[in-house]
Structure formats: structure tokens, C-alpha cells
MARMI-796928 format. One record per residue (C-alpha): residue number from 1; residue in one letter; x, y, z. Coordinates in nm, 4 decimals. Each point is the difference from the previous one (the first is absolute). Layout:
[rec NUM, 'A', [X, Y, Z]]
...
END
This chain:
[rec 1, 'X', [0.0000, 0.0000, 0.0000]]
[rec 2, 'X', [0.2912, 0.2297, 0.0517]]
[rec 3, 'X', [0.1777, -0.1026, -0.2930]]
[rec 4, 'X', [-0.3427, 0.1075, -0.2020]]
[rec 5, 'X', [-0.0701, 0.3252, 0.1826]]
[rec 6, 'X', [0.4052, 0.1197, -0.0801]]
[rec 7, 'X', [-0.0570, -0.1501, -0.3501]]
[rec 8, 'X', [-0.2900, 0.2861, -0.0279]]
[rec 9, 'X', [0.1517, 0.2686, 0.1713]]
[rec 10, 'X', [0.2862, -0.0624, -0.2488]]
[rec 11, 'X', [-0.2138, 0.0545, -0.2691]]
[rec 12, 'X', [-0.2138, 0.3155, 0.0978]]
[rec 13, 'X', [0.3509, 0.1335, 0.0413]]
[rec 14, 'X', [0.1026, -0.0861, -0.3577]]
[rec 15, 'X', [-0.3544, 0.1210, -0.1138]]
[rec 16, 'X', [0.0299, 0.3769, 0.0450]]
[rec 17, 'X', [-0.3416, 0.1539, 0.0720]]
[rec 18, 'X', [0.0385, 0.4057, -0.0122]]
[rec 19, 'X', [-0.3767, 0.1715, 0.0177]]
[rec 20, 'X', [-0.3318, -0.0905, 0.1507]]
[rec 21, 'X', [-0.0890, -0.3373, -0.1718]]
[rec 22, 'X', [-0.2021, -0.2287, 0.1901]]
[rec 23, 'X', [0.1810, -0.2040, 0.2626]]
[rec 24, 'X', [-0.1764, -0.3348, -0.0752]]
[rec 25, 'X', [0.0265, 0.0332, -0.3581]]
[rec 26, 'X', [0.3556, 0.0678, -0.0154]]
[rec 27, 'X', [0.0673, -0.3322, 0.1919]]
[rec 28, 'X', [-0.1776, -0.1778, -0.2144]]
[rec 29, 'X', [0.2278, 0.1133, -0.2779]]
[rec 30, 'X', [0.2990, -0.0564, 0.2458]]
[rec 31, 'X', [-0.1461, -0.3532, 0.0219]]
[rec 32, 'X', [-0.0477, -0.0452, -0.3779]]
[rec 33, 'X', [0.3269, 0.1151, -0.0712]]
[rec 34, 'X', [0.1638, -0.2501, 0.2875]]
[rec 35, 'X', [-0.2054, -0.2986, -0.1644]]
[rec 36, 'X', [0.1173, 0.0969, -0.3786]]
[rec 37, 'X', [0.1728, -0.3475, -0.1542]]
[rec 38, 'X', [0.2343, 0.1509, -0.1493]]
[rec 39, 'X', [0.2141, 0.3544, 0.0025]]
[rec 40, 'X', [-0.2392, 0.3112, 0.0039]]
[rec 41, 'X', [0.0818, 0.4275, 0.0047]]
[rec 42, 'X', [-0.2561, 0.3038, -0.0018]]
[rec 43, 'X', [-0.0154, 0.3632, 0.0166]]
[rec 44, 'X', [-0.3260, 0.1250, 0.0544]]
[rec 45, 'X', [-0.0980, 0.3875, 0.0393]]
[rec 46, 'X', [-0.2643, 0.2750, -0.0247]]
[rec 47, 'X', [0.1084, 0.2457, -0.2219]]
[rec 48, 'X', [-0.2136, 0.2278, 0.1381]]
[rec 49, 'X', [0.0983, -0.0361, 0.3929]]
[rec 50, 'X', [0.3127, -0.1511, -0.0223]]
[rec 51, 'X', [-0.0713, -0.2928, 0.2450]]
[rec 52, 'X', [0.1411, -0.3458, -0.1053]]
[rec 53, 'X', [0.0400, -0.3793, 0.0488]]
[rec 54, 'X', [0.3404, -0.1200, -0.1192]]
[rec 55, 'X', [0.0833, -0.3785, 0.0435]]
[rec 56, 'X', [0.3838, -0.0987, -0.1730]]
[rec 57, 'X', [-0.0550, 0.2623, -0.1503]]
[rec 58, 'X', [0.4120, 0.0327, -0.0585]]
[rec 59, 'X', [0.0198, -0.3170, -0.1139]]
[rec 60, 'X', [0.1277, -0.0879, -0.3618]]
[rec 61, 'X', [-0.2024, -0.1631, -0.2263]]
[rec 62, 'X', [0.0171, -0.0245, -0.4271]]
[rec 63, 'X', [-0.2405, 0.2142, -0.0950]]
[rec 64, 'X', [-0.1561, -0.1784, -0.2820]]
[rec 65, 'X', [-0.1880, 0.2082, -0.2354]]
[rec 66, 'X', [-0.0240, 0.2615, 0.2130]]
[rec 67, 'X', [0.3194, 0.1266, -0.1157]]
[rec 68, 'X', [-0.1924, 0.1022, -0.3415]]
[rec 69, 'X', [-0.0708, 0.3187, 0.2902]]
[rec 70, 'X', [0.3627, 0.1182, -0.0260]]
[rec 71, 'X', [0.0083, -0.1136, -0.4136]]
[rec 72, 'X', [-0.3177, 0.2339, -0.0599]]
[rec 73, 'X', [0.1849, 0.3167, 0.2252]]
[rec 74, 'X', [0.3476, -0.0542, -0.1668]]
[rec 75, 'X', [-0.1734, -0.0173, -0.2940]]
[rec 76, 'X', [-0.2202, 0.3475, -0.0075]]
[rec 77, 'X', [0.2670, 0.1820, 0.2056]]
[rec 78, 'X', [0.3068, -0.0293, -0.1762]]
[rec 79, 'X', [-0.0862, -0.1793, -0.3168]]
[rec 80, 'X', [-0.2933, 0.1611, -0.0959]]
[rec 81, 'X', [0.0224, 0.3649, -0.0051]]
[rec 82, 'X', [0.2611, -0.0043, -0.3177]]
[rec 83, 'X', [-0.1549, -0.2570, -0.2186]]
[rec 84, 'X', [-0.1749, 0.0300, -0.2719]]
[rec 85, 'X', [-0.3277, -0.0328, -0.0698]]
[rec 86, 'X', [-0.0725, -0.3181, -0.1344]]
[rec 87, 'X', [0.2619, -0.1450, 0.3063]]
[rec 88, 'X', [-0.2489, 0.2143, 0.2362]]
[rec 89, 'X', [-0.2478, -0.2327, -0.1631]]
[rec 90, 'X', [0.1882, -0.3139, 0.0408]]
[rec 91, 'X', [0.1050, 0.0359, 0.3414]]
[rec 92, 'X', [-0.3888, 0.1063, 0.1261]]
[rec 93, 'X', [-0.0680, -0.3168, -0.1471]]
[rec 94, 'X', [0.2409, -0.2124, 0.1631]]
[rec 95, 'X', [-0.0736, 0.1441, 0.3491]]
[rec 96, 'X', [-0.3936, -0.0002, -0.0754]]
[rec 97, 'X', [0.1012, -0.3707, -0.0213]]
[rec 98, 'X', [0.1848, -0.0390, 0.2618]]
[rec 99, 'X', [-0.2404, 0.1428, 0.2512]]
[rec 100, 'X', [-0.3216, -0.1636, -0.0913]]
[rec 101, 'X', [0.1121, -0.3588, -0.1315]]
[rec 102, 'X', [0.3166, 0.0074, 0.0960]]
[rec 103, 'X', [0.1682, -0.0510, -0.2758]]
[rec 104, 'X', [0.3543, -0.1318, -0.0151]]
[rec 105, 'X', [0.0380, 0.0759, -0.4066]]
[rec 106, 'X', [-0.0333, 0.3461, 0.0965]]
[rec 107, 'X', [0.2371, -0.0515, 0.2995]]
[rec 108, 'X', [0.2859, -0.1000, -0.1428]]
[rec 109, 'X', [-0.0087, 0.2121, -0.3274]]
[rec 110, 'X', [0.0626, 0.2848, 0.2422]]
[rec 111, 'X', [0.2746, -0.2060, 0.2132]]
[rec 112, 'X', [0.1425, -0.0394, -0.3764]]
[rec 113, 'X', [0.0041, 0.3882, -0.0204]]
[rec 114, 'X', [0.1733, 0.0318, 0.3673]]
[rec 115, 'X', [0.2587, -0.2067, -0.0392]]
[rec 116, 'X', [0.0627, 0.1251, -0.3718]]
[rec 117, 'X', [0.0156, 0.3232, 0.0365]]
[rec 118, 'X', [-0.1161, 0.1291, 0.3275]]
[rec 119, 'X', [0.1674, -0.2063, 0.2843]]
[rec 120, 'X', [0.0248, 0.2046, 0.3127]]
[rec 121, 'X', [-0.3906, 0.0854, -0.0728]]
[rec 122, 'X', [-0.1534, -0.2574, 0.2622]]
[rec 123, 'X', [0.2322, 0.1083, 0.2844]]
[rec 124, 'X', [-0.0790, 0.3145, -0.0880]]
[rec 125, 'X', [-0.3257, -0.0229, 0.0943]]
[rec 126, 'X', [0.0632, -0.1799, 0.2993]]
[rec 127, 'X', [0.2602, 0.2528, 0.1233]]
[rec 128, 'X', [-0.2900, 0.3178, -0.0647]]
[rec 129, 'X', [-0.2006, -0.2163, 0.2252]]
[rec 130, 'X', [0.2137, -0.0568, 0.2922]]
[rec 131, 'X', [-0.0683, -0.3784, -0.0356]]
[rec 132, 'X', [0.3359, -0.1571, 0.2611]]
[rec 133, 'X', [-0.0689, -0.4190, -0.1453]]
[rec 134, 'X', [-0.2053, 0.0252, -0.3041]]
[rec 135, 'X', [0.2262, -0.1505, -0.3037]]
[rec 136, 'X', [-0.1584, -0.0153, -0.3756]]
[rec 137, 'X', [0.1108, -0.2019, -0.2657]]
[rec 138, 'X', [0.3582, -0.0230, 0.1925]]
[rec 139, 'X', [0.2330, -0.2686, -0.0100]]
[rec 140, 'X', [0.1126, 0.0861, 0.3658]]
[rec 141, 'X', [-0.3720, -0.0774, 0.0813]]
[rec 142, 'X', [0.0306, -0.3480, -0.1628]]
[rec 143, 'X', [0.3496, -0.0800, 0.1293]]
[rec 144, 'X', [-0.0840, 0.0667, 0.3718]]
[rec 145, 'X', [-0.3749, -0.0794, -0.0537]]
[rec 146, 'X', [-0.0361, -0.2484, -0.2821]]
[rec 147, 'X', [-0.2670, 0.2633, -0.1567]]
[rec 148, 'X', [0.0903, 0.2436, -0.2136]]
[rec 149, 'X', [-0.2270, 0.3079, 0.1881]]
[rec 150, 'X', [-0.1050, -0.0107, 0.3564]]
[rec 151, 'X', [-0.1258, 0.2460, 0.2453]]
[rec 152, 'X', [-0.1472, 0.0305, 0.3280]]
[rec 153, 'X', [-0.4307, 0.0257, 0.1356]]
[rec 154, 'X', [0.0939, 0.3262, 0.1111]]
[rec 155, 'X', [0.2169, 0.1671, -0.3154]]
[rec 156, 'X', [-0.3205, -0.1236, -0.2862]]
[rec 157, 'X', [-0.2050, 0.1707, 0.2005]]
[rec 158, 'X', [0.1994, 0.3132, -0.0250]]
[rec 159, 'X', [-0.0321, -0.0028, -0.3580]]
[rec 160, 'X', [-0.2904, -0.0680, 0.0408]]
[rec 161, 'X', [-0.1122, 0.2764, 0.1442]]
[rec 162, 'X', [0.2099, 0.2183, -0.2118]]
[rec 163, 'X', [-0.1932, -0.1078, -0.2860]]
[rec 164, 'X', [-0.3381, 0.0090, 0.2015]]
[rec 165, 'X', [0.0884, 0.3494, 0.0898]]
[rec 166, 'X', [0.1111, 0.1126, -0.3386]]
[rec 167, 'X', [0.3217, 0.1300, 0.1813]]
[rec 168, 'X', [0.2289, -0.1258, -0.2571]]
[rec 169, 'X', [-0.1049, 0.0186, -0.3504]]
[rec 170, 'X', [-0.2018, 0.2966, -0.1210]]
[rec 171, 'X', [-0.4047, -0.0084, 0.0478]]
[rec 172, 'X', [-0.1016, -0.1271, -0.3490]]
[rec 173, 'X', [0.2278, -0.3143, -0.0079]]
[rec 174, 'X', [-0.0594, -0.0612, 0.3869]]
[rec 175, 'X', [-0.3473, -0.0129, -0.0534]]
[rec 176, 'X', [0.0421, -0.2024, -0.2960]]
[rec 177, 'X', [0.1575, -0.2695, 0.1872]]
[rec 178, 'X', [-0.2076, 0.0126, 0.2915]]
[rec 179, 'X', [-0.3215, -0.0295, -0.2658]]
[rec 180, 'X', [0.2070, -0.3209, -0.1553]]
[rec 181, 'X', [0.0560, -0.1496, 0.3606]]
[rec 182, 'X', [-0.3332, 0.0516, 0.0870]]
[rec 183, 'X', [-0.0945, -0.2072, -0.3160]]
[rec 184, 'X', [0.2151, -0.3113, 0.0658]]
[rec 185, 'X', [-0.1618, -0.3106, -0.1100]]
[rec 186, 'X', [0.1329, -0.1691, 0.3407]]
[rec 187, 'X', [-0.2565, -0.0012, 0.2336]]
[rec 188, 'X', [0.0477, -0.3039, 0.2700]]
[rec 189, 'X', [0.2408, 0.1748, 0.2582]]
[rec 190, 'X', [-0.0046, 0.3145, 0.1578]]
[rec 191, 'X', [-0.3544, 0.1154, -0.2055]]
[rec 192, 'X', [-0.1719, -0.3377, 0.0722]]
[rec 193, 'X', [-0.1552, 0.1192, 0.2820]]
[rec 194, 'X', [-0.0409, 0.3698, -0.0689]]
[rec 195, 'X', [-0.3316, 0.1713, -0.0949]]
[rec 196, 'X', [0.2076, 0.2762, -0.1239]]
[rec 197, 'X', [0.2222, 0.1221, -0.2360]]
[rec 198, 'X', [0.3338, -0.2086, 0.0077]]
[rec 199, 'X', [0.3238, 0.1567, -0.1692]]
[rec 200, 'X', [0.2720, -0.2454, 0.0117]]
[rec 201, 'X', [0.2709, -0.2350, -0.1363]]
[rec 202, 'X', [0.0168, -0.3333, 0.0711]]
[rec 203, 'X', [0.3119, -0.2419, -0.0477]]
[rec 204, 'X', [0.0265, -0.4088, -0.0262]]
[rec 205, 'X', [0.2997, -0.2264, -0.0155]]
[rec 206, 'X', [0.0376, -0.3462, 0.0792]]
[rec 207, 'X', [-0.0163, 0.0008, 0.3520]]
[rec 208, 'X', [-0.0746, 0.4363, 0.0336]]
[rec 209, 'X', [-0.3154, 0.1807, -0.0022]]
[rec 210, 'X', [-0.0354, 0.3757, 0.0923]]
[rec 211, 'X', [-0.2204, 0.2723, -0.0665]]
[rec 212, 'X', [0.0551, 0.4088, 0.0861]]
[rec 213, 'X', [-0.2782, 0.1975, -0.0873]]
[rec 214, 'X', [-0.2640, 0.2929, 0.1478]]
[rec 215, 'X', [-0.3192, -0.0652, 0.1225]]
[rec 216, 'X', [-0.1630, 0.3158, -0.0934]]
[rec 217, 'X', [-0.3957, 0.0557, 0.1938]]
[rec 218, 'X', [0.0115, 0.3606, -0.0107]]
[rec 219, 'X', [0.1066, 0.0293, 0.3206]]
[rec 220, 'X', [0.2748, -0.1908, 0.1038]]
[rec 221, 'X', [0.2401, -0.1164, -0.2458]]
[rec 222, 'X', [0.1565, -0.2785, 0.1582]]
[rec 223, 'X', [0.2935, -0.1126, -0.1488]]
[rec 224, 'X', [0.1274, -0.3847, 0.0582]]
[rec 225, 'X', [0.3360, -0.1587, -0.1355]]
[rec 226, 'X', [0.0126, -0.3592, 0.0496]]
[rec 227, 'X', [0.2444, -0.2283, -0.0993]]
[rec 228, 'X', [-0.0293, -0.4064, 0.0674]]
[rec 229, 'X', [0.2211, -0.2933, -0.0450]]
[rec 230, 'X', [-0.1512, -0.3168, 0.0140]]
[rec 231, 'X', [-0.0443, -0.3497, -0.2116]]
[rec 232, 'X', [-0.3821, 0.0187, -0.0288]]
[rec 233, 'X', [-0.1166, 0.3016, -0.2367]]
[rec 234, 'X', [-0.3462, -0.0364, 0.0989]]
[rec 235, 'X', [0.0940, 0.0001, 0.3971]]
[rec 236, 'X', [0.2228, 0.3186, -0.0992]]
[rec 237, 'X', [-0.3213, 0.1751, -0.2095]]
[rec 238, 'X', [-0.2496, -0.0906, 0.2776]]
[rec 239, 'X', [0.2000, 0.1215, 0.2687]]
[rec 240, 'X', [0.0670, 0.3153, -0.1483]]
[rec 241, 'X', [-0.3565, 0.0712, -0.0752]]
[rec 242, 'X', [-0.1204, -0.0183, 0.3563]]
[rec 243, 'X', [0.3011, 0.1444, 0.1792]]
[rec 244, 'X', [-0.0736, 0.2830, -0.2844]]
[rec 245, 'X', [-0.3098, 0.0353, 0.1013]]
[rec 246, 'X', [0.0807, 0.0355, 0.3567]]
[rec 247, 'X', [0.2543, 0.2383, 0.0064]]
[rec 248, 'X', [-0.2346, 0.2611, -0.2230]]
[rec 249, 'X', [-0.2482, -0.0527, 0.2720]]
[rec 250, 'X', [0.2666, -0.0065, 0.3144]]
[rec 251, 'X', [0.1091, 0.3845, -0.1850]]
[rec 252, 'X', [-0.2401, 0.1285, -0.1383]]
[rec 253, 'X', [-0.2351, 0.2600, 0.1562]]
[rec 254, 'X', [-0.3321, -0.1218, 0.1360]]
END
């Protein structure tokens, strides 16, 4: 019995509650997390108060196809202003793509145009947003990793939120990828629950799933990073469509 009480108090210490969230639902989620078969990080927060529930949230995980985020802001910041036209076309297309189907066509045509002629773009990006442990397309990542781009619950959901807020790119193509994000055609993990609008990018490997994304009631955006490692993809999808859909309600304003 001691053993299990330390095992909890453990855990509420390594799940940081900062705000006003309800006490019994936030141990539920501490209990959730405790029970998760497998390796689990989140960053949860209300953009409009602040308050938030991080779990791991410093923890390294690949980030699947949720570094198409970082592809998309490389892209329209430092690609995009000089091009041409019809390459204005081409790469709205590709990151269209990327964002509602996830397309990896489009994803590594523009990894093709990095690492021909723009190489220092991705940590570019990374370094104008202060992200400490997020690597893209990297072979440091891979060698220390064995994935070539991983970051951390907490650093996603800083871009997230950068993108949310349309605090890096200029209002018509932050907008424009909020609108394509909001029209994803993945609808099973952090949405699933939702009765709201959902904008968000989810990411699936063979033993990751993760989804970052804004629940947006007109209210309280709440936004949730969550990153899972586990054998089971329908465990991992299940898992983080509850916990989702308890942290909105453990932060959001009643």
C-alpha cells in the first residue's frame, strides 16, 4: 500500500498541474497516464489563461508527420517569399497536401529542395523558435535517435501555438494553414471526441502516434500536444482520444 501511494505521489509530481483544474479530474489523468502500456508525453494549455497540464512533456519522441509543421513554416518563410509564381503554386499545393492528407509526395519534394539548395532552412526555423531538442530531417537526430527528426510534447506545441497564433508567418498564409489543419481528413485522435472545431496534425509510425492541435469553442482554445509510443495503434488512438477529451475539460473554463 505504501509502495502504491509513493508510486502516485511520484506521478502527480511528474504531472505538472499549474491553474484551477479540477482536483479529481486531474488524477484521473495522473492515473491514465501511470496505466499507459507503453511510453506517453503531453503538453496541454489554455491559450487564453495560460494554465496547463504537462506530463513528459520534455521527453523525446520522433515526431512522425508532425514534422510536415516545421516543412510548411520553412517552406512559406524562407522559401516562399522569392519564388515565382507558378513555384508559389507548387509549394501551396504540396503543403495543402501535407496538412489535410498528409501527404508524403509532397513531403519529400520539399526535403528534395532543402537539401538541394536550401540546407540550413529547417534549423532555421527551429532556431527563430527557440525550440532546445527539436531536430528535422537531421542525421544527428538519426545517429543518436535512430529517426531522422524528433522533438519533445512540449517544443510541437510551441509551434504550435506559433502557428495557432499567427505569430510567425504573416496573417494570410497563417490563416491559410490553420484553414488546411482544420480540414485534415484525420479524425480518430484528438477531434474524436470534440463537438468542436479541431485544428491539428496528427503523426503515425510503426510503433508512434501523436497528435498537436487546437480545440477551438470560442472560448477557450485549448491546445494539447501528445505524443505516444506503444505496439498497439488502436490502444495509442483510443487513449489519446479520451485523455484529449479530458484535459479540454480539466482546462477549459466552465
Amino acid at each position: 500500500m505504501i509502495k502504491k501511494t509513493m508510486a502516485v505521489c511520484l506521478l502527480l509530481s511528474a504531472m505538472t498541474v499549474n491553474g484551477w483544474a479540477a482536483p479529481a479530474l486531474n488524477k484521473e489523468i495522473a492515473k491514465d497516464l501511470q496505466g499507459f502500456q507503453g511510453k506517453a508525453g503531453v503538453y496541454a494549455k489554455n491559450l487564453t489563461t495560460g494554465k496547463t497540464i504537462q506530463f513528459n512533456q520534455n521527453e523525446i519522441f520522433p515526431t512522425a508527420s508532425t514534422s510536415k509543421l516545421l516543412v510548411a513554416l520553412a517552406t512559406y518563410k524562407y522559401l516562399y517569399p522569392g519564388a515565382e509564381t507558378y513555384k508559389k503554386e507548387q509549394y501551396d499545393q504540396y503543403i495543402e497536401a501535407m496538412m489535410t492528407v498528409s501527404d508524403n509526395d509532397s513531403f519529400y519534394a520539399l526535403l528534395g529542395e532543402f537539401d538541394s539548395n536550401h540546407t540550413d532552412t529547417l534549423s532555421k526555423v527551429t532556431k527563430d523558435l527557440r525550440l532546445q531538442r527539436t531536430l528535422i530531417h537531421n542525421e544527428k537526430a538519426y545517429q543518436q535517435y535512430q529517426y531522422h527528426s524528433v522533438t519533445t510534447p512540449l517544443e510541437m506545441a510551441k509551434v504550435f501555438e506559433r502557428i495557432y497564433s499567427e505569430s510567425y508567418l504573416d496573417r494570410n498564409k497563417s490563416e491559410q494553414l490553420k484553414d488546411e489543419l482544420a480540414n485534415s481528413i484525420f479524425h480518430d485522435e484528438i477531434p474524436r471526441y470534440m463537438l468542436t472545431p479541431v485544428f491539428h496534425k496528427v503523426g503515425e509510425l510503426d510503433d508512434v502516434l501523436c497528435d498537436v492541435g487546437v480545440i477551438q469553442d470560442g472560448h477557450d482554445p485549448i491546445l494539447i500536444s501528445f505524443y505516444t509510443s506503444a505496439a498497439d495503434h488502436r490502444y495509442s488512438s483510443d487513449f489519446i482520444a479520451a485523455e484529449s477529451a479530458k484535459l479540454y475539460n480539466a482546462l477549459r473554463r466552465k
